[in-house]
C-alpha positions in Angstrom: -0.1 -3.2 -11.0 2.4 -6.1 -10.6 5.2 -3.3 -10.2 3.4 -1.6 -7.7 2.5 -4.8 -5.7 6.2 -5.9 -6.5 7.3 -2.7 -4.2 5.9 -3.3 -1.5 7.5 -7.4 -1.4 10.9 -5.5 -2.1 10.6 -3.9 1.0 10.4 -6.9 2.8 13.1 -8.3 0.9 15.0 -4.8 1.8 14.6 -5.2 5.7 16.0 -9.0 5.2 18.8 -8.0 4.2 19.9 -6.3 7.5 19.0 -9.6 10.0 22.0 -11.3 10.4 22.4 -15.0 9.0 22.0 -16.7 12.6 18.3 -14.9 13.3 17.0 -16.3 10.3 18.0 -19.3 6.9 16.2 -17.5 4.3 17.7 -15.9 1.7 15.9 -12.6 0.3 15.2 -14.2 -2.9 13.9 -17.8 -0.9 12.0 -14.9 1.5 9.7 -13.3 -1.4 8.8 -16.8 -2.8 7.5 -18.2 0.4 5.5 -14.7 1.3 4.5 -14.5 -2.3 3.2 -17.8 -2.9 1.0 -17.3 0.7 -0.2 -14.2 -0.1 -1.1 -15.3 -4.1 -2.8 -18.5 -2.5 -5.0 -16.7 -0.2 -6.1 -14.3 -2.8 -6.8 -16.7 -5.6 -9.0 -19.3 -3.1 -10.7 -16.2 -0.9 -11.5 -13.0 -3.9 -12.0 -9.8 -2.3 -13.6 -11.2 1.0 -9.8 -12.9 1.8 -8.4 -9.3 0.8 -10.8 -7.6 3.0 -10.5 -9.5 6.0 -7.2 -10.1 6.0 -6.0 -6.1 5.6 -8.0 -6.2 8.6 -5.8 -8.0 10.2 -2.7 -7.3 9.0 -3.1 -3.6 10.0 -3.9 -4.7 13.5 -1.0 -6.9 13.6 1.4 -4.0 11.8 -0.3 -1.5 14.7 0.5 -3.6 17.7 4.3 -4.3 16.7 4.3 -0.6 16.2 3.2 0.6 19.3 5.0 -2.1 21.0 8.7 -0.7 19.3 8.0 2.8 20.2 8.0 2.9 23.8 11.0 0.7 24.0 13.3 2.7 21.6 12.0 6.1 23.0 13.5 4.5 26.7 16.6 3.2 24.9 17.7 7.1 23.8 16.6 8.1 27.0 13.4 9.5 26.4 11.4 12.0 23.7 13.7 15.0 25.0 16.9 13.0 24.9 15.9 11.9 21.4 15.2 15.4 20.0 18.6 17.1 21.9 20.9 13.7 20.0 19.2 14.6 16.8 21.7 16.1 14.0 20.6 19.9 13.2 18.0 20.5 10.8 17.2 16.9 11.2 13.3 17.6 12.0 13.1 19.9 8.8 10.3 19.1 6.4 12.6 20.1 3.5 16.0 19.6 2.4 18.2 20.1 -0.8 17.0 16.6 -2.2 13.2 17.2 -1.0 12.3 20.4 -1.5 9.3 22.4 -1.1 8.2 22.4 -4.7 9.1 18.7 -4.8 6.6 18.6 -1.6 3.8 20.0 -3.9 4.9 18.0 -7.2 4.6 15.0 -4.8 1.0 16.1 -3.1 -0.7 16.7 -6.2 0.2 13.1 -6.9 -0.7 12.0 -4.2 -3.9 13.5 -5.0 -4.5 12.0 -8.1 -3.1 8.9 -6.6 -5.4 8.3 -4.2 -8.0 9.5 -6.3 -7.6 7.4 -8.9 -6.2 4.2 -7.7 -8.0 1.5 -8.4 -6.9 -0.4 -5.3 -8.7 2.4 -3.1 -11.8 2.8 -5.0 -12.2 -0.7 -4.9 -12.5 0.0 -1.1 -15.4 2.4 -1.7 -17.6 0.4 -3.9 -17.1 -2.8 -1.1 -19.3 -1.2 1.3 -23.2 -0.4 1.4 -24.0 3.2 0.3 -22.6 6.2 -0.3 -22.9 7.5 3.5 -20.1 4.4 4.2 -18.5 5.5 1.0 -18.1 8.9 2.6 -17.0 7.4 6.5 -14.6 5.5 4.3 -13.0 8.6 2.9 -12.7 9.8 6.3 -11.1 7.5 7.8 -8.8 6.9 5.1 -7.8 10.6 5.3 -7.2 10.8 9.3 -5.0 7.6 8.9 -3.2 8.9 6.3 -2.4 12.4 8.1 -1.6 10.6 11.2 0.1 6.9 10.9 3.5 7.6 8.6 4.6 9.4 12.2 3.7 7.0 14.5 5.4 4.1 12.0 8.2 6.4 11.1 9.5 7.0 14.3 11.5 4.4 15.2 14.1 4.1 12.4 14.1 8.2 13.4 15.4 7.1 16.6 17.7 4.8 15.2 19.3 7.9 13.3 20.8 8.9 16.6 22.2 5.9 17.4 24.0 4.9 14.4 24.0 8.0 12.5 26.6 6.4 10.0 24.0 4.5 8.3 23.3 5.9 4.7 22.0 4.9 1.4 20.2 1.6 0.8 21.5 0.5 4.5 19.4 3.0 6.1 16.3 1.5 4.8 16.6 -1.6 7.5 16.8 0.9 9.9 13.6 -0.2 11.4 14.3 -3.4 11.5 17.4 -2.6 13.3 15.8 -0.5 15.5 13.3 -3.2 16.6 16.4 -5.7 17.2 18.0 -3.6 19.3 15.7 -3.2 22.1 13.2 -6.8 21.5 13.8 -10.2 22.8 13.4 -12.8 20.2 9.7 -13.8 20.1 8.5 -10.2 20.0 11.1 -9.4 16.9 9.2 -11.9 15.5 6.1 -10.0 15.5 7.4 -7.1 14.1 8.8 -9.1 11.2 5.1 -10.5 10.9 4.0 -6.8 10.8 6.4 -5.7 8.0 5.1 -9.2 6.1 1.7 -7.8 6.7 2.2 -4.4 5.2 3.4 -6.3 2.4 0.6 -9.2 1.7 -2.1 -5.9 2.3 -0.6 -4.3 -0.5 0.2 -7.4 -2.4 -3.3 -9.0 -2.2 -5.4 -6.2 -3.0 -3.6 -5.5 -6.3 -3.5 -9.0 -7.3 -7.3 -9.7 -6.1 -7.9 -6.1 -8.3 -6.0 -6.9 -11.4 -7.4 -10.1 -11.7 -10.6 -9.3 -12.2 -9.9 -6.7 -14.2 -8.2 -8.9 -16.5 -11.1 -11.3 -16.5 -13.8 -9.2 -17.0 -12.5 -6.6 -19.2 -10.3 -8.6 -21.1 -10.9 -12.3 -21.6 -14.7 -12.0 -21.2 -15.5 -8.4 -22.8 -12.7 -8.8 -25.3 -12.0 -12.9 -26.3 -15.3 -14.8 -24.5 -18.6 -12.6 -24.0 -20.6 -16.1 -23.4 -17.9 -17.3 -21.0 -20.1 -18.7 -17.7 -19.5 -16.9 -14.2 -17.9 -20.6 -13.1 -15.4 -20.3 -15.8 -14.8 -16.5 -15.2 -14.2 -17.2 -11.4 -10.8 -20.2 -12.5 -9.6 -17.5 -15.3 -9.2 -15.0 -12.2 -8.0 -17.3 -10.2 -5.0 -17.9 -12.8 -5.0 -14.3 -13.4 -4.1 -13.9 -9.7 -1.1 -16.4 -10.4 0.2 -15.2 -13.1 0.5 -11.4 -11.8 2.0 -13.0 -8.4 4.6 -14.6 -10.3 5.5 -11.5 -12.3 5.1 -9.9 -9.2 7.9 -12.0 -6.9 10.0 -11.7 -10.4 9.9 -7.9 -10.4 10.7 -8.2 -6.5 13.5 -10.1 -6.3 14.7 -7.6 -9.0 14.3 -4.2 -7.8 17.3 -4.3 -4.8 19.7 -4.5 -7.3 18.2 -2.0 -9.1 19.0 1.2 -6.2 16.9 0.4 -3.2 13.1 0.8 -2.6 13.0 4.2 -2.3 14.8 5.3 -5.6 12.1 2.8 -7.6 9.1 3.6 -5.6 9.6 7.7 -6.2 10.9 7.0 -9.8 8.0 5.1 -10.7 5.6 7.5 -8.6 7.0 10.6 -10.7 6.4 8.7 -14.2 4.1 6.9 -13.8 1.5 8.4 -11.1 0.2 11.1 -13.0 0.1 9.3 -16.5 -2.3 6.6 -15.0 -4.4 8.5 -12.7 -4.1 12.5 -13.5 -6.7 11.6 -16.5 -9.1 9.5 -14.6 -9.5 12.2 -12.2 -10.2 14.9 -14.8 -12.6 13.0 -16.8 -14.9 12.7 -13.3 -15.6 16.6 -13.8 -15.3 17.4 -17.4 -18.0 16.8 -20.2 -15.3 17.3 -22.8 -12.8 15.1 -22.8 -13.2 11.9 -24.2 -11.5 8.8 -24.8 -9.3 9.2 -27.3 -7.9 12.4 -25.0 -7.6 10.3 -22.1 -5.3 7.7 -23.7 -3.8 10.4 -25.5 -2.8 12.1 -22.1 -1.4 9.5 -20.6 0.4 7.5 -23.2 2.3 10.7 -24.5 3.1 12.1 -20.6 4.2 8.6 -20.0 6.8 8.4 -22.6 7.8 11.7 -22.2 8.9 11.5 -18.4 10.6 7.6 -19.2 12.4 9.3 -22.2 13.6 11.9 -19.3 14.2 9.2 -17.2 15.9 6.4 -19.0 17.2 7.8 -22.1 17.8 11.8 -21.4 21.0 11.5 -18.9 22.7 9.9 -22.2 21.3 11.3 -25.1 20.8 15.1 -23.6 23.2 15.0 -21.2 20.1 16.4 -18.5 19.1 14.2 -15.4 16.5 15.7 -13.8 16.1 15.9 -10.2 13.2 14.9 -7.7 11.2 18.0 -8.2 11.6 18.4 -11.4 11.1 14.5 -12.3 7.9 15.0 -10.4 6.7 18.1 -11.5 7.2 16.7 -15.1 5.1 13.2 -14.6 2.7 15.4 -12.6 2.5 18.7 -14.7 2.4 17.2 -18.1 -0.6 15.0 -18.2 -2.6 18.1 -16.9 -1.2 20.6 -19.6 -2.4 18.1 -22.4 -6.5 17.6 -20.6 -6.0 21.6 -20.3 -5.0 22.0 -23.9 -7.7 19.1 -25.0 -10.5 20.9 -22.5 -9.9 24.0 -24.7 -10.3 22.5 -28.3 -12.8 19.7 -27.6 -16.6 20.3 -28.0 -18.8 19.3 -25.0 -19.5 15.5 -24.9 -23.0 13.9 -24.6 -23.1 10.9 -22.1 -25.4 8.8 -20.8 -26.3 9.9 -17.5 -26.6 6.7 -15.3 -29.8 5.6 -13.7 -31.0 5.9 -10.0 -31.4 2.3 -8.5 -34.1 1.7 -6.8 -35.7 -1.4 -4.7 -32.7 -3.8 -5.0 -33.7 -7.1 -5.4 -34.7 -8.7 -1.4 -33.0 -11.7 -1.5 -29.8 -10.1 -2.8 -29.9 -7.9 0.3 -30.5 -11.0 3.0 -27.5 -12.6 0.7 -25.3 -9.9 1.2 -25.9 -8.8 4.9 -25.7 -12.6 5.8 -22.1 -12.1 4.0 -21.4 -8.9 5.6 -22.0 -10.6 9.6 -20.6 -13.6 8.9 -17.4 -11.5 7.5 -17.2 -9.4 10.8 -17.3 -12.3 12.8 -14.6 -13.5 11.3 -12.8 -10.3 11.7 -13.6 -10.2 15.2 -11.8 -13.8 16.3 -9.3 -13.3 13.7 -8.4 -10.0 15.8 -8.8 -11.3 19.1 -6.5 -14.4 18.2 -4.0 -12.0 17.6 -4.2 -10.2 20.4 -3.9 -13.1 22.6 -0.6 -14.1 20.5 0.3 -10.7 21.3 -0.3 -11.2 25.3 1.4 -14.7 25.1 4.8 -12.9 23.4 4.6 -10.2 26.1 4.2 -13.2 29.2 7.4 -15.1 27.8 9.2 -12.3 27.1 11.5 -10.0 29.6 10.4 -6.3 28.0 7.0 -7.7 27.8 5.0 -4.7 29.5 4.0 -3.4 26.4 3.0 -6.2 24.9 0.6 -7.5 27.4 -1.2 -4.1 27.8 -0.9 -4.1 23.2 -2.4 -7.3 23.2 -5.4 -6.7 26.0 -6.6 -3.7 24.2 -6.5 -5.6 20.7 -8.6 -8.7 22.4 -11.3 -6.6 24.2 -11.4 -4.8 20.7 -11.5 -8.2 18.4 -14.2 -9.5 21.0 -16.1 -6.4 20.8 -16.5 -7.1 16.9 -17.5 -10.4 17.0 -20.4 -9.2 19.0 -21.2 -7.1 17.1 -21.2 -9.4 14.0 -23.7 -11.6 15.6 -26.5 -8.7 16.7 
């Protein structure tokens, strides 16, 4: 989880590495420390509600620096057309000699059993109501997911026509670049706050998750089952400060370890499957159990690190992204298969309908629930009125003013709806 978490600070600390030492006296290292420490404070005094509310937030701010970029850089190359004539050939291909169309399906069964089995997402599903919002959440999760990475991946596209020398770790400040090139100051500012916001809504919901893991399943189940829910509450709290720390660590780290990228698809190809292929399986079979689930994952894991780490040396064999994939994917399923086969069918305990839940618990948790929209709402019309104030000061500030109206008349029209 820290790794993971640690990802997504390394891309921030990627991008600050391509503004130039006059727009800004933070080095990378100084950069992750200060967002860190924010993002692990807010965490540890808020829980889940902070998480919740401010993913919120940062998504609105990360959409409105988006849509404010894309317009601009679209005019800058002349226009959509322009943009698609400039473009080197093949360049809108889905699949290349690196990522190929096997790697595409190695990579979407990941995916699958990514998103299925992330605890960071389920952890979104069991935050609302019942299992009808369960179900709106799954929707809405896909549709996003289908149709945001080309709305946010479009700018550094453009910026591939107009400095199509940029390659290797370089090219992953492209957007960055992109957004310096055609915004004044103050609204470069608020795509910077975007990028820090992708990061912190990534950041906080692992450390908010892994926390209380850690304290529940570990020091109470495990060390302390008489511990008091006062007590439990400060060891998450120091959980969520010891897995930031580790966290900043691992980011700092990883640019000198190949660029985002490389370690974010390295670790997805080993790791992804291992954790989360198992999890996924046991949801629909009655016969594996688990001794076959750690089995599975422990033995796939150390087979695709072996490949990974040790094979290019030993074996003389360095496998390439499909295959790397394919392997951390594949293998985890060929050992449930081959465990589904000589298992017996398990008995488990079926769990039990819930019924009346207990009234004051209800009036406790919708009280929760309005006051949290409420916040929500100002929190997102705030914004937007930041957003209008950046686009009045500013000379390409168009956009920003018609951005930040539609993000004030939306915050506003959640705060009423927080109060009815």
């Amino acid at each position: 989880m820290a790794s993971t978490t640690a990802f997504a600070m390394a891309s921030k600390s990627e991008d600050m590495t391509v503004i130039p030492p006059s727009s800004i006296s933070l080095s990378i290292e100084m950069s992750v420390l200060v967002i860190g420490g924010i993002i692990v404070l807010y965490t540890a005094a808020g829980g889940l509600w902070a998480v919740l509310v401010t993913d919120v937030v940062q998504f609105v701010v990360l959409s409105a620096a988006v849509m404010i970029v894309i317009p601009l850089a679209l005019d800058d190359v002349g226009g959509f057309g322009s943009f698609a004539q400039q473009a080197p050939d093949r360049f809108f291909d889905f699949f290349n000699s690196e990522y190929t169309f096997g790697f595409f399906l190695a990579f979407l069964l990941y995916q699958t059993v990514y998103i299925g089995g992330n605890w960071s997402y389920v952890q979104r599903y069991t935050s609302v109501s019942t299992e009808q919002n369960a179900r709106k959440v799954a929707y809405l999760f896909a549709g996003l997911y289908l149709i945001c990475p080309f709305i946010w991946m479009l700018p550094p596209m453009i910026y591939r026509v107009i400095n199509p020398g940029l390659e290797g770790v370089a090219a992953e400040g492209a957007y960055i670049m992109m957004a310096q090139r055609v915004l004044p100051a103050g609204l470069i500012g608020l795509v910077l706050s975007g990028m820090v916001s992708a990061t912190a809504s990534k950041a906080n919901t692992t450390l908010n998750l892994a926390a209380v893991v850690f304290a529940n399943d570990v020091y109470k189940k495990i060390f302390f089952p008489g511990v008091s829910e006062k007590t439990l509450i400060w060891v998450a709290r120091i959980f969520t400060v010891f897995f930031g720390i580790l966290t900043m660590i691992l980011a700092i780290l990883i640019p000198y370890v190949g660029g985002i990228v490389e370690m974010v698809l390295s670790t997805a190809a080993i790791a992804g499957g291992s954790l989360f292929a198992p999890l996924i399986w046991s949801l629909f079979s009655k016969r594996q159990t688990a001794g076959s689930i750690v089995t599975a994952s422990l033995l796939s894991l150390a087979v695709s690190l072996f490949m990974k780490i040790a094979s290019p040396y030993l074996l003389d064999i360095k496998l390439d992204r499909f295959w790397e994939t394919a392997l951390g994917v594949g293998l985890p399923l060929l050992i449930l298969a081959l465990f589904e086969c000589l298992n017996d069918q398990q008995s488990y305990p079926q769990f039990e309908h819930i019924g009346q839940q207990d009234v004051q618990k209800d009036k406790e948790a919708d009280r929760q629930n309005r006051f949290g929209i409420k916040v929500i709402g100002v929190s997102i019309a705030v914004v937007g009125l930041g957003v209008i104030i950046l686009g009045v000061i500013s000379s390409k500030g168009l956009t920003a003013i018609i951005v930040g109206t539609i993000i004030s008349i939306g915050g506003l029209s959640i705060w009423r709806a927080g109060r009815k």
